[in-house]
N, C-alpha and C positions, 0 to 999 in steps of 0.2 A: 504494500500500500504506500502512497508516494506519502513525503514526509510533508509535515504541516505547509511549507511555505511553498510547495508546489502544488496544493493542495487552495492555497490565497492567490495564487498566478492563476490558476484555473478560473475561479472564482471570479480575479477581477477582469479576466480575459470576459467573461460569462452575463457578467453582471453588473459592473462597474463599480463592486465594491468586494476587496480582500475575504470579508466577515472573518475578520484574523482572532477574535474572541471566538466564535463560534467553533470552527477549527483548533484551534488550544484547548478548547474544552473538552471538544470530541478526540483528540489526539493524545489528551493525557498519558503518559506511560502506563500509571496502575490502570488504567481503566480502557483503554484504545480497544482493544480483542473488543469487549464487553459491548462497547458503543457503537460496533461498524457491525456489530451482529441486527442484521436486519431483522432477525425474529423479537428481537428485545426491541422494537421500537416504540409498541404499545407501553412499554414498562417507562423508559426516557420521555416520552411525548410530554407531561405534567412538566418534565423541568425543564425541555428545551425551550416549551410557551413561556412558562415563566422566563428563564432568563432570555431568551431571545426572539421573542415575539411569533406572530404571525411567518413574518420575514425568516426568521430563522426555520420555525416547521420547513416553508417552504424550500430555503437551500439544503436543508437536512434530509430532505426525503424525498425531493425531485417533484413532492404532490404539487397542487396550486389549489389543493381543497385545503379551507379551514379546518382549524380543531375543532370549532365550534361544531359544526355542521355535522 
């Protein structure tokens, strides 16, 4: 898996913003395996909203559906 800042080149290639917190958070060492595990998304969802919004859902999981909904 590319490392965090090739991962924010992507991004602002993508998007026109790094989301370089959002990335650091998902890349953590102790936690990286745990959070690229696509099956644990439903379990992360509550804290990506929380810290990163709408916005974040959306770079985190490729959806363009709300959490809400």
């Amino acid at each position: 898996m590319p490392a965090t800042e090739k991962h924010q080149q992507i991004s602002m290639t993508r998007t026109g913003r790094d989301h370089g917190e959002l990335h650091r958070w998902i890349n953590d060492p102790e936690m990286q395996v745990t959070r690229h595990d696509f099956t644990r998304i439903p379990e992360f969802a509550p804290e990506v909203q929380e810290r990163f919004g709408e916005e974040g859902w959306n770079r985190t999981t490729g959806c363009k559906t709300s959490l809400t909904t």
